[in-house]
C-alpha positions in Angstrom: 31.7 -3.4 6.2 29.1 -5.4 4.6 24.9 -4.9 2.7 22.2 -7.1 3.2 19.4 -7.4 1.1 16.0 -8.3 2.0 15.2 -11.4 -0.4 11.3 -10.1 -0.9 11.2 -6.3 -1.4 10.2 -4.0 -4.0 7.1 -4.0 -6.4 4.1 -6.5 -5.7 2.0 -7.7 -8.6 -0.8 -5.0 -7.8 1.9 -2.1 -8.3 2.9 -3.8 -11.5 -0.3 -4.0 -13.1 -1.1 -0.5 -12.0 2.0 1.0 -13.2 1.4 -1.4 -16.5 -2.4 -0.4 -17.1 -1.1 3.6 -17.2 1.4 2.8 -19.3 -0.5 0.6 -21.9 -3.7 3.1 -21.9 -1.1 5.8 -22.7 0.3 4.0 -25.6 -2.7 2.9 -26.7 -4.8 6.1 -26.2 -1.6 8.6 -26.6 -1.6 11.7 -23.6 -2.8 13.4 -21.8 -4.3 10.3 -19.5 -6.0 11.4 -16.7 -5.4 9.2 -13.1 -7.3 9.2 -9.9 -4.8 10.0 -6.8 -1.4 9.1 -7.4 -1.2 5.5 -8.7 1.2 4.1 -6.7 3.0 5.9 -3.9 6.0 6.6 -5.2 7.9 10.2 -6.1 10.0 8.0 -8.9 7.0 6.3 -10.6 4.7 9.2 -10.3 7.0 10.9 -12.2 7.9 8.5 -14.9 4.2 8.3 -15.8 4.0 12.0 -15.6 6.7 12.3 -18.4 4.9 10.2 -20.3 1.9 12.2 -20.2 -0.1 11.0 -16.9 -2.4 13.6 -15.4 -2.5 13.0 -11.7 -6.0 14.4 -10.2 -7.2 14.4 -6.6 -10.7 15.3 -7.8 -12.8 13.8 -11.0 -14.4 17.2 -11.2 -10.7 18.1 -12.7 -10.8 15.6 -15.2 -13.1 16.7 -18.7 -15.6 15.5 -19.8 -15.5 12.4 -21.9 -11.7 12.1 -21.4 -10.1 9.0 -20.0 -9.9 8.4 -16.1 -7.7 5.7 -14.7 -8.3 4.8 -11.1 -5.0 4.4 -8.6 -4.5 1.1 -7.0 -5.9 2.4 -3.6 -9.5 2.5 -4.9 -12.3 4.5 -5.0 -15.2 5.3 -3.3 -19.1 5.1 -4.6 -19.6 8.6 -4.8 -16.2 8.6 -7.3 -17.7 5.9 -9.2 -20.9 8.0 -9.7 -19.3 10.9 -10.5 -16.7 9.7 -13.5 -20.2 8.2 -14.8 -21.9 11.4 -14.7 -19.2 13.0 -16.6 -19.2 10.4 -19.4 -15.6 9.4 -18.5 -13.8 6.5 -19.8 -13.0 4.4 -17.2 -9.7 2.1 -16.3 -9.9 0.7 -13.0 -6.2 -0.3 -11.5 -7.3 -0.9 -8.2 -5.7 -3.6 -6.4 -7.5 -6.7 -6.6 -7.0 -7.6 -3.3 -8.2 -3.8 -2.2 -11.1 -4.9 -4.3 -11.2 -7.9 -2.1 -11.9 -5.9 0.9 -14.9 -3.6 -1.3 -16.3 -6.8 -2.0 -16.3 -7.2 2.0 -17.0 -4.1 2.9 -20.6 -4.8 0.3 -21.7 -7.8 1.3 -21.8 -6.6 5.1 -23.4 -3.4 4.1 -26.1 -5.2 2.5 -26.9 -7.7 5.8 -27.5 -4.7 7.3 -23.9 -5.2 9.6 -22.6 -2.2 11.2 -18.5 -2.9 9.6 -15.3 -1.5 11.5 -12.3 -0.5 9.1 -8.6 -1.0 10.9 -6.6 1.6 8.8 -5.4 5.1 8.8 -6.6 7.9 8.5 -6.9 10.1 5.1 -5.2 7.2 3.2 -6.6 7.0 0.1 -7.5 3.1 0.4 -9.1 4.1 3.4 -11.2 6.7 1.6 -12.1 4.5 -0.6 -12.8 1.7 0.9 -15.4 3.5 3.4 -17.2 5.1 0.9 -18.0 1.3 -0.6 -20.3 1.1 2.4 -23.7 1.8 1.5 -25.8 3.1 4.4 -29.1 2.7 3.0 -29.4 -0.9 4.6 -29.3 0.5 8.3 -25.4 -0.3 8.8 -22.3 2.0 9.7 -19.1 1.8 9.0 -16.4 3.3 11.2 -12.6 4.2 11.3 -10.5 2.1 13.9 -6.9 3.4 14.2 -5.8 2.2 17.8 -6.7 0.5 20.6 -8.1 3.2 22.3 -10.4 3.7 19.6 -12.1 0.5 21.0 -13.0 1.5 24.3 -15.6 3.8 22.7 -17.2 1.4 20.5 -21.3 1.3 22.1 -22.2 -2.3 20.2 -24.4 -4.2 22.2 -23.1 -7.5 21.0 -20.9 -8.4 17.8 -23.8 -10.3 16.3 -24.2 -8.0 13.5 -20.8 -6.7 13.4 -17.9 -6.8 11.3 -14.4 -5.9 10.3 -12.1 -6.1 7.7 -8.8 -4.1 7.6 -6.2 -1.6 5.0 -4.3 -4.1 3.3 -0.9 -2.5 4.0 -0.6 -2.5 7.4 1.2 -3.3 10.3 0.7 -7.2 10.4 1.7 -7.2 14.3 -0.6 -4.1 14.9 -3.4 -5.2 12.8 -3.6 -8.7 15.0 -3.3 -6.6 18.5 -6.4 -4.7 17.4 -8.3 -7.5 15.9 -7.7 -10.0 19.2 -9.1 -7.1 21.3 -12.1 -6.8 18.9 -12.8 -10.2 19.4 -12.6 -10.3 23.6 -14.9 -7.6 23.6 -17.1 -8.5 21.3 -17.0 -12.4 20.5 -19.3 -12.9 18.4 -17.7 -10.0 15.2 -17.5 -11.5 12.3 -14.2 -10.8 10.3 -12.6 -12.0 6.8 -12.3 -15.7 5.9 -8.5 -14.8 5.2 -7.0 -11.8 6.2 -6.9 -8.8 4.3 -3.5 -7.7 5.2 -1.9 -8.3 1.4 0.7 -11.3 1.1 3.1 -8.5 0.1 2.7 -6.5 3.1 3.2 -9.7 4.8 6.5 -11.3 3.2 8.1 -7.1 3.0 7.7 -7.2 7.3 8.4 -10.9 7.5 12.0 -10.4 5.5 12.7 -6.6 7.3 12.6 -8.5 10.9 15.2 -11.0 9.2 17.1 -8.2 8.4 17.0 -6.0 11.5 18.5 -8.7 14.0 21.2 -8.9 10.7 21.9 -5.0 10.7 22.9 -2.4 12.9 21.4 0.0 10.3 18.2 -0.8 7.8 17.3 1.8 5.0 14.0 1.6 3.5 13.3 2.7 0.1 9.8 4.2 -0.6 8.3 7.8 -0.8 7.1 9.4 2.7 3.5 8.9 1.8 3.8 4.6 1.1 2.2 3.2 3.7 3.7 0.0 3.6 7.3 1.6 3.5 6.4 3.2 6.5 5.8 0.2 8.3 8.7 -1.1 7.4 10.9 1.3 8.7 8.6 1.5 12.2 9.5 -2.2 12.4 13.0 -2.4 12.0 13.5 0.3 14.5 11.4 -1.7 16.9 13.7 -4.3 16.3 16.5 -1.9 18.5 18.0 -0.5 14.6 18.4 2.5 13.6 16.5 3.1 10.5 15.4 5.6 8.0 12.9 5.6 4.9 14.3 7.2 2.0 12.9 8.4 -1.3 16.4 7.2 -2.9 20.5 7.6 -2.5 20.1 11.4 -3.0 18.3 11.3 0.6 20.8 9.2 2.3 22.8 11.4 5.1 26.7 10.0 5.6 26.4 10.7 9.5 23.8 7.7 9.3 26.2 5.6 8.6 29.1 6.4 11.4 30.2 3.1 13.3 27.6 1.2 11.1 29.0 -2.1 10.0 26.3 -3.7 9.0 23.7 -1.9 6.5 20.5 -4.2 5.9 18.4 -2.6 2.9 15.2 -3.0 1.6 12.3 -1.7 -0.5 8.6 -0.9 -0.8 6.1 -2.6 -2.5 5.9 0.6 -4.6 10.3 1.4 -5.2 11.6 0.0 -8.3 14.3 -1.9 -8.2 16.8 0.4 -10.2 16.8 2.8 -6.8 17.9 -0.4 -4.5 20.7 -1.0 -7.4 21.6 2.9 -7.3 21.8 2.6 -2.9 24.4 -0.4 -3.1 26.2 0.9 -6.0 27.2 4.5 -3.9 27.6 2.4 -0.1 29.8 0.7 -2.3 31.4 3.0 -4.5 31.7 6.1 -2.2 31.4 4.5 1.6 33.8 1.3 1.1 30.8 -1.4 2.0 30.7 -4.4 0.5 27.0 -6.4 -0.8 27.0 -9.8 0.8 25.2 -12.9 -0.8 22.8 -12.8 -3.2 21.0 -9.4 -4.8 18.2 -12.0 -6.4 14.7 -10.9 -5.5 12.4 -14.1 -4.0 9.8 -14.9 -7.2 6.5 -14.2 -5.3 4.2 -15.8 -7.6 1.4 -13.6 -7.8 0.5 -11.9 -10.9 -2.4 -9.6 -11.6 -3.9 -9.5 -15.2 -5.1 -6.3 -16.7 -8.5 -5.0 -17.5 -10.4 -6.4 -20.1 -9.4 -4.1 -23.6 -5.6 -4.5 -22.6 -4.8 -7.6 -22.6 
């Protein structure tokens, strides 16, 4: 009975500087560290930082005054912006830079006056924030697409002065099925120079479909509320595999694995790596499977750097 491990899983280079800007304003700064929306999603992370005295807030109106706010790697929105001003708060931005990409988007459209459609999700934070980047004072809209049927509706009378741009961590497959039938109905949309799905949303799905027509089982490691873990697991099952998304070994059910030979595993962009080691160490200790080839992790070769003051 043999493991397989995806060769590109687990933290991306935003998540790392995220994780790494919390950790160096706390040691610089000492707790309690105040942080916009969980910073990464993941239950293991969240509350590492937590022990070392991170403050997770939904609202900025629960941070005090003049204290230190750090913002989550999903982004923010304008009105947050204003607010952690207002209050005098010290600010550490840890948003993604490629989420950042997509506000930079989302700005420049809202300023030529484009009404902007946003592929995504609803309520997820990146979501939130990105929409509230669009400034509505230069006549434009922005609006939510989730599905195709959310395109029949649209009332555009030509895509001259439309746009889109997209959440970074979803479904690549998805993402292009909406986006080719934005484009029949409205030829003329304008959309990103280069896509804004993330390149590790991309290489995570790329190296899950690898390992789904490898497995007769994939387990996904990332918290329920990780979009890009999520996707994950939707596309090894479309792949004909039974899958599951699990916050870490202590989740994993034994009747899973009944009449399973072949256990493919792999990770979110927001698991760390000691969780994956934890999974294969119990398949193999307690369950008699054995890892096969290499447990290296595929070098990426992105890297983010951190905020100006701590470097």
């Amino acid at each position: 009975m043999k493991i397989r491990l995806a060769d590109t899983r687990g933290f991306c280079a935003g998540v790392d500087r995220a994780i790494e800007i919390v950790k160096k304003v706390l040691e610089v700064n000492g707790a309690p560290v105040y942080v916009k929306h969980e910073v990464v999603h993941n239950k293991t992370v969240v509350n590492e930082l937590q022990s070392l005295g991170a403050v997770f807030v939904e609202e900025i109106n629960e941070v005090p005054e003049g204290e230190i706010v750090i913002y989550s790697a999903h982004g923010v929105s304008k009105a947050v912006e204003s607010d952690s001003k207002a209050k005098d708060l010290d600010i550490f931005d840890a948003t993604c830079p490629l989420v950042s990409k997509v506000h930079a988007e989302v700005n420049t459209y809202a300023k030529l006056g484009y009404d902007c459609l946003l592929i995504g999700h609803l309520n997820h934070p990146e979501v939130e924030g990105t929409m509230g980047q669009f400034d509505t004072s230069y006549g434009g809209s922005i609006t939510l697409i989730e599905t195709l049927g959310d395109i029949k509706d649209l009332k555009y009378s030509d895509g001259k002065n439309l746009a889109y741009v997209t959440q970074t961590t979803l479904s690549v497959d998805d993402t292009l099925e909406i986006t080719d039938a934005l484009v029949s109905k409205f030829p003329d949309i304008t959309g990103p120079k280069k896509d804004d799905i993330c390149y590790a949303t991309q290489n995570r799905q790329d190296a899950v479909k690898q390992l789904a027509l490898e497995s007769d089982l994939v387990l996904v490691i990332g918290s329920i509320n990780s979009s890009n873990s999520n996707r994950l697991r939707e596309i090894a099952e479309r792949s004909g595999v039974d899958s599951y998304l699990i916050d870490s070994v202590e989740n994993l059910e034994k009747s899973w694995l009944e009449d399973k030979k072949n256990i493919g595993v792999t990770s979110g962009a927001s698991a760390p790596e000691h969780l994956v080691t934890e999974l294969i160490n119990s398949l193999e200790k307690d369950y008699g499977y054995s890892l096969q080839g290499s447990n290296e992790i595929t070098d990426e070769g992105i890297a983010f750097r951190l905020p100006k003051g701590l470097r």
